[in-house]
C-alpha positions as CSV (number, residue, x, y, z in Angstrom):
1,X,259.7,105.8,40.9
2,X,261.6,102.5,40.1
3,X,262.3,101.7,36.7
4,X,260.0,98.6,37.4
5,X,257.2,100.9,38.1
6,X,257.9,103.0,34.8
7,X,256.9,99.6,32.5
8,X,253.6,99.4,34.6
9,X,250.6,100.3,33.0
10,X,247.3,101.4,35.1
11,X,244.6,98.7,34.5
12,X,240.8,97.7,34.7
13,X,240.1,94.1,36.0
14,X,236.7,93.3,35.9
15,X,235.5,90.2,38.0
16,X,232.9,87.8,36.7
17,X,230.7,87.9,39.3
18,X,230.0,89.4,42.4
19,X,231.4,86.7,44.7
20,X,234.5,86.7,43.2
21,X,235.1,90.7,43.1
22,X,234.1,90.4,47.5
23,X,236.3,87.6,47.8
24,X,239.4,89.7,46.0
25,X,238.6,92.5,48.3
26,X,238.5,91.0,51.4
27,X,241.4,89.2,50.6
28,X,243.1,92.1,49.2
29,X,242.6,93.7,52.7
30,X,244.5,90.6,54.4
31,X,247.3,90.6,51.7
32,X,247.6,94.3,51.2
33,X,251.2,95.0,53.3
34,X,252.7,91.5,51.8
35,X,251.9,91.8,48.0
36,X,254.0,94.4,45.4
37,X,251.9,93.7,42.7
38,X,248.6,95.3,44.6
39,X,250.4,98.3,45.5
40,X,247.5,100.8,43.8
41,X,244.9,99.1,43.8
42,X,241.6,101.1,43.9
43,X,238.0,99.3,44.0
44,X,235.1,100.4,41.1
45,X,232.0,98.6,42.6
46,X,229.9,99.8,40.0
47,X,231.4,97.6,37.3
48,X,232.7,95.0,39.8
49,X,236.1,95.9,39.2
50,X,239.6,98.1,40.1
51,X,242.3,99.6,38.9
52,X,245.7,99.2,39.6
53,X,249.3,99.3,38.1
54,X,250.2,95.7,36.3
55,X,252.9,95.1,33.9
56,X,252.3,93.7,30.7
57,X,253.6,90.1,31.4
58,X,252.0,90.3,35.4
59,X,248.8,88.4,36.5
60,X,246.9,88.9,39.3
61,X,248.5,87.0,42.5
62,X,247.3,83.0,42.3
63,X,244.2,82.7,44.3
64,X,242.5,86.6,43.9
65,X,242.3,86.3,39.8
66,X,239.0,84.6,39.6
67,X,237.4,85.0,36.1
68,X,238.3,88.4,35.0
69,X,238.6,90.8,31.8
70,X,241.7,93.0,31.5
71,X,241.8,96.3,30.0
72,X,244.0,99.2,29.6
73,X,243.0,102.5,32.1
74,X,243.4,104.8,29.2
75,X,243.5,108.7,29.1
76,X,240.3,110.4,28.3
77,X,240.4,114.5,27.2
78,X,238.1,116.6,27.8
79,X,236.7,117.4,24.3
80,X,239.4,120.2,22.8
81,X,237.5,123.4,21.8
82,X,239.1,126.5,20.5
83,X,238.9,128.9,22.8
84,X,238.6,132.9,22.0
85,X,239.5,136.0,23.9
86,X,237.9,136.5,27.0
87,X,234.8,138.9,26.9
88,X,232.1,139.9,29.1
89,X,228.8,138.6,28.9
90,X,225.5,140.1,30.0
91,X,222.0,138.6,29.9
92,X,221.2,135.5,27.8
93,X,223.9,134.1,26.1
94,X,222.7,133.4,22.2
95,X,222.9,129.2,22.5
96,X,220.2,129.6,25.2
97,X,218.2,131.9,23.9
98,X,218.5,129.7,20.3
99,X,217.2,126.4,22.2
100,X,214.0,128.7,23.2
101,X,214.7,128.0,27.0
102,X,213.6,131.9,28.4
103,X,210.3,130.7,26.2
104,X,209.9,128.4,29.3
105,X,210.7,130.0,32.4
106,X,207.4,130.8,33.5
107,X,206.8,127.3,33.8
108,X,210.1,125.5,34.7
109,X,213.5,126.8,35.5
110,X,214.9,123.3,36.2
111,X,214.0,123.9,40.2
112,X,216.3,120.9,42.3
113,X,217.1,118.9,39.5
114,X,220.4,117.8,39.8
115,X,223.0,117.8,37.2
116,X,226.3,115.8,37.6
117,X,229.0,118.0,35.6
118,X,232.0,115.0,35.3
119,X,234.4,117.8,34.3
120,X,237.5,119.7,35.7
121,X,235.7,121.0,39.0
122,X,234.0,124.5,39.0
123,X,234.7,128.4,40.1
124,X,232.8,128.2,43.3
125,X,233.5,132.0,43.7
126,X,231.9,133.0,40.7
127,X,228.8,135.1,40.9
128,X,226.7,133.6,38.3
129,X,227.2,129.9,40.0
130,X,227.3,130.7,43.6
131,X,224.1,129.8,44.5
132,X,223.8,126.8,41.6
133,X,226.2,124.7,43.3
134,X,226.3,121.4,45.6
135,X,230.0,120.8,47.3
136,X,230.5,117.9,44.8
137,X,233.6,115.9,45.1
138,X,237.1,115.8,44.0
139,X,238.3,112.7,42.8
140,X,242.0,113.6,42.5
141,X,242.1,114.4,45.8
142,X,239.7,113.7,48.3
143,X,240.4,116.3,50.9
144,X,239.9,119.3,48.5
145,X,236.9,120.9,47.1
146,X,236.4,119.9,43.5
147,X,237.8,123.7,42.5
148,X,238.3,124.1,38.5
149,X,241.9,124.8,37.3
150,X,241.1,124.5,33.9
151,X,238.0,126.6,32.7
152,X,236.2,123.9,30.8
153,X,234.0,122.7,33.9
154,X,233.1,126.3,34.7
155,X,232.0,127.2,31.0
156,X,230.2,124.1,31.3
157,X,228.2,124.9,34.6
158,X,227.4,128.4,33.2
159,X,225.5,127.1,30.4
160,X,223.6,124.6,32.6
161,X,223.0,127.0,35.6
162,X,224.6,130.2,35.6
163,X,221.6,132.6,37.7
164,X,223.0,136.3,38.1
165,X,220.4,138.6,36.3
166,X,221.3,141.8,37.7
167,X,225.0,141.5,36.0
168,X,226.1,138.8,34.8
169,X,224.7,135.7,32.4
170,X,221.9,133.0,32.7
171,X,222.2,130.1,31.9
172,X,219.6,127.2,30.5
173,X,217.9,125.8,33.7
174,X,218.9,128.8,36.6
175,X,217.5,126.8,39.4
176,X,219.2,123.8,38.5
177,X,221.7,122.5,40.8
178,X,225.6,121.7,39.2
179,X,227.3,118.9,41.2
180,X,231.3,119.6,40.0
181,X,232.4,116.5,39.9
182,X,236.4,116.8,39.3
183,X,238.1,113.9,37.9
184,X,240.2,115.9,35.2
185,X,243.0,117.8,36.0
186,X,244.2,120.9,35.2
187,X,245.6,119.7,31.8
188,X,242.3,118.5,31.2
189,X,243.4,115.0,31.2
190,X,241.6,112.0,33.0
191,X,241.5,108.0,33.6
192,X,238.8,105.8,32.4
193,X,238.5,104.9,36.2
194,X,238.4,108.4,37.5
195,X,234.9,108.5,35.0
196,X,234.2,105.3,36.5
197,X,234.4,106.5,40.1
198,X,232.7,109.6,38.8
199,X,229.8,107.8,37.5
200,X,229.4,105.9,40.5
201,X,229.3,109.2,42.8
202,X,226.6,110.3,40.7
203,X,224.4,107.5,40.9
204,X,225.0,107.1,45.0
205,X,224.0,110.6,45.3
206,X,221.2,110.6,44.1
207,X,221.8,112.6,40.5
208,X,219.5,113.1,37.5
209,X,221.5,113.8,35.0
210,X,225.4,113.3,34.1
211,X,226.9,115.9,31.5
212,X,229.5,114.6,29.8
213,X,231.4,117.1,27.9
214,X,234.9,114.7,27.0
215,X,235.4,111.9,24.7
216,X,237.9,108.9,23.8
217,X,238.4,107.1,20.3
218,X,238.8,103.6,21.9
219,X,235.6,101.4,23.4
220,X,235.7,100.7,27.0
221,X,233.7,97.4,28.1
222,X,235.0,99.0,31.6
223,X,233.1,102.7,31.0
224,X,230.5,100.8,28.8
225,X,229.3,99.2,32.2
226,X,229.1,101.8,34.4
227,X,226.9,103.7,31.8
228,X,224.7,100.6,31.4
229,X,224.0,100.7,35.5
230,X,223.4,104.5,35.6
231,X,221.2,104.0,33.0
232,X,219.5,101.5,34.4
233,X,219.7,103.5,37.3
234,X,217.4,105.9,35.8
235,X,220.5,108.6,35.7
236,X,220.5,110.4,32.1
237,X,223.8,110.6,30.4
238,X,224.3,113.4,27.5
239,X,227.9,113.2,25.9
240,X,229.7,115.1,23.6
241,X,230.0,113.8,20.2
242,X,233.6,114.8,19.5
243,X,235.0,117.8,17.4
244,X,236.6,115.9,14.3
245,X,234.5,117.0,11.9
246,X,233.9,113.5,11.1
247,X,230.6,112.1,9.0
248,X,230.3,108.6,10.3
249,X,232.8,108.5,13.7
250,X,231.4,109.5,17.6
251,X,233.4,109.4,20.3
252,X,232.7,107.2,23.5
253,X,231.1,107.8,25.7
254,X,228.8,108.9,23.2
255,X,228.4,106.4,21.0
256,X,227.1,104.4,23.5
257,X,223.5,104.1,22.8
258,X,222.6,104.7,26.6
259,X,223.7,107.9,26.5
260,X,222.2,111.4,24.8
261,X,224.8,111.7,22.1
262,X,225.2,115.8,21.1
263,X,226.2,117.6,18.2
264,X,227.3,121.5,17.8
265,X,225.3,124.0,15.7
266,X,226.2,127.6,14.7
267,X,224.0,130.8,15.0
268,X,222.4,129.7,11.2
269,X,221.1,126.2,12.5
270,X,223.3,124.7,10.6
271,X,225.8,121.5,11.7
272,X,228.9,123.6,13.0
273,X,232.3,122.5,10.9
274,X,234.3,121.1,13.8
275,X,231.5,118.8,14.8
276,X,231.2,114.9,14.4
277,X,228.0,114.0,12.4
278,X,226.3,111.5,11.3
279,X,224.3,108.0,12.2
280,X,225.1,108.0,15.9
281,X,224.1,111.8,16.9
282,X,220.8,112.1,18.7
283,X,220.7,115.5,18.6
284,X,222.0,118.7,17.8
285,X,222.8,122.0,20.0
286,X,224.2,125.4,20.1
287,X,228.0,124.7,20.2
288,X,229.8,127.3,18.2
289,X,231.6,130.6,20.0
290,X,229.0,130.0,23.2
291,X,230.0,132.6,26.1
292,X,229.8,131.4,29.7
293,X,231.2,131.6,32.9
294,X,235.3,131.4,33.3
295,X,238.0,131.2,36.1
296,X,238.0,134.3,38.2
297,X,234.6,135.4,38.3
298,X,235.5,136.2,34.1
299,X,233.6,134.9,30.8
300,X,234.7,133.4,27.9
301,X,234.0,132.2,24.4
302,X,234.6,128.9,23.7
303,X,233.7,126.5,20.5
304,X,233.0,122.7,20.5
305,X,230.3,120.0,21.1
306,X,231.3,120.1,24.5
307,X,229.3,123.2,24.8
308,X,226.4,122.1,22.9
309,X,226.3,119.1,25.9
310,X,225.8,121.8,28.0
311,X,222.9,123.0,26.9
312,X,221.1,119.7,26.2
313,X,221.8,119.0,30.1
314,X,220.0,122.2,31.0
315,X,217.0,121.4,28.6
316,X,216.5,118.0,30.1
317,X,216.9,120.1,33.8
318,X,214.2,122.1,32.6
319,X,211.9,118.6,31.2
320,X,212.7,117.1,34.7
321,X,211.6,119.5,37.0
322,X,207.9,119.2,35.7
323,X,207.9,115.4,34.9
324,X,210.6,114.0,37.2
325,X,209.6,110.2,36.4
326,X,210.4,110.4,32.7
327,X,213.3,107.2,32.0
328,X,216.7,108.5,30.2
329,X,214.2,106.2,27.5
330,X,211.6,108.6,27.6
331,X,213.5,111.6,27.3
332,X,215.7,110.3,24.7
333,X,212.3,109.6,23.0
334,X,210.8,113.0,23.6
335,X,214.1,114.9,22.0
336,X,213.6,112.7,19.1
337,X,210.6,114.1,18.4
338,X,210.7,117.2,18.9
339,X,213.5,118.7,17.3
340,X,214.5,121.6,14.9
341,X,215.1,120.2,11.1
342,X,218.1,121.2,10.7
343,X,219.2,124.1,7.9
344,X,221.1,121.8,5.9
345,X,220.4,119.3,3.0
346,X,223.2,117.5,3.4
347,X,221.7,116.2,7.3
348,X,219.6,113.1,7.2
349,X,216.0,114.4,8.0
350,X,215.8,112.7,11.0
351,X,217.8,114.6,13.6
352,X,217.4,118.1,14.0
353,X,218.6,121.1,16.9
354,X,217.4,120.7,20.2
355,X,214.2,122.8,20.8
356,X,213.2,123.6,24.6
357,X,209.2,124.6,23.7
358,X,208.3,121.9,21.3
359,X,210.3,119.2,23.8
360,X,207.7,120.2,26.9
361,X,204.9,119.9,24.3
362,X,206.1,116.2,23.2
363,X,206.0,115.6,26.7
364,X,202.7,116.4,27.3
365,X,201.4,114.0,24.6
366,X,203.6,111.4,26.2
């Protein structure tokens, strides 16, 4: 790496309009070996835009800027959770039996819905997700399988889809489908434009729901847009509120108001200490020591609302399979109204713990 290189910063440039973002591209394929600015240069078609590596002071080379916004490709985390020893789990993990979901699975176990998990890949070895799983895809490298070297996308699938009765757990929706799709590595670090790319996937393939368990601090017009179109898209988005035990602060994606924004309760119902709170929650779920499925074929116990997004994924897995037309609108609607108060005074009355029974009887009435 030059020490040019090292003052370059990875950005977003969104075009304008559509002509203009076609016009860069075909362009960039004639100027591709004769520029050094357009070195990494990586398209994002959803928001009309791509990343690349730009220094501070550089523009865009004359004649392929068009009318564009700039913003920084910043790092995104997967939500940090604290993480306990790991433990074995058998049966029906206490989050999903909480949320009411085995109430339900006479009627609906979530059968071919799909579920996007935007994570750090998946154990496709482990028994309780082997037959739960599409191939997904790997957006740090193409050529691989999007395999988990971090945990957190595994103990996310588990909660969604784990389905191994005879020994292992279940998980919300067992006949859901996961599609890992890995754009964190095994740091559990990503780009804004991996999530971009990630969203994208989803949408082109045909997903129903997108889980996403990470968060950021700073607004994204870039991230912002690709949400927009999978919503519009009719792709439901839930997203982890953030574990900041903060009153009136979400993080983004979640505070977008096209997404499913989830907070993390304990076994008592009540509004787990670690979790964000406040005006911009939708609703709550189980989030506090929830076991799942870990690297190795093993379990583990892990807090945050990360989890809780897990299980709000499932439950809408569950909602789908019997009414697959319902809008990311409708279902946000349907939560809303069927929800758990809450066992706290201190929680404004109207959001309350997700509830799997009372949610397929407020879609009923719908």
């Amino acid at each position: 790496m030059t020490r040019n290189d090292v003052s370059k910063d990875k950005r977003i440039i969104r075009f304008q309009n559509g002509s203009e973002y076609r016009r860069f591209l075909h362009k960039l394929k004639q100027n591709a070996s004769s520029s050094t600015v357009l070195k990494a240069v990586r398209p994002l078609p959803i928001i009309q835009g791509i990343t690349c590596m730009l220094g501070a002071d550089e523009r865009l080379p004359e004649g392929l800027s068009g009318r564009t916004w700039m913003e920084k490709d910043c790092r995104i985390s997967v939500s940090p959770s604290s993480q306990k020893a790991p433990a074995i789990e058998n049966g029906i993990p206490w989050g999903v039996q909480q949320i009411k979901a085995p109430l339900v699975w006479g009627v609906t176990t979530g059968h071919r819905v799909k579920v996007g998990v935007i994570d750090t890949g998946v154990d496709f070895n482990h028994p309780d997700l082997r037959h739960s799983l599409l191939r997904g895809i790997n957006l740090l490298n193409r050529s691989k399988m999007p395999y988990d070297d971090n945990g957190h996308g595994t103990h996310i699938a588990g909660t969604i889809a784990a389905a191994n009765q005879m020994q292992g757990m279940i998980g919300v929706a067992p006949r859901a489908i996961i599609a890992p799709v890995k754009a964190f590595d095994h740091n559990g670090s990503a780009f804004v434009s991996d999530i971009i790319l990630g969203i994208e996937w989803c949408v082109r393939n045909g997903i129903d729901v997108i889980n996403m368990s990470f968060g950021m601090k700073t607004r994204s017009k870039a991230l912002l847009g690709a949400v927009t179109n999978a919503y519009n898209s009719g792709v439901i988005i839930v997203a982890s509120s953030g574990n900041d035990g903060k009153l009136r602060s979400v993080d983004y994606p979640a505070r977008y108001p096209q997404t499913i924004s989830v907070g993390a309760t304990n076994r008592l119902r009540r509004v787990a200490p670690f979790s964000n709170r406040g005006p911009y929650i939708d609703i709550y779920a189980p989030g506090d020591k929830i076991m799942s499925a870990w690297l190795r074929g093993n379990y583990n116990e892990m807090s945050g609302t990360s989890m809780a997004t897990s299980h709000v994924s499932g439950a809408i897995a569950l909602l789908l399979s019997l009414r697959p037309g319902l809008t990311p609108g409708d279902i946000k609607a349907i939560m809303k109204r069927s929800m758990q108060p809450l066992r706290s005074s201190k929680t404004r009355r109207s959001v309350g713990e997700l509830d799997v029974l009372r949610m397929l009887q407020a879609a009923e009435r719908m």
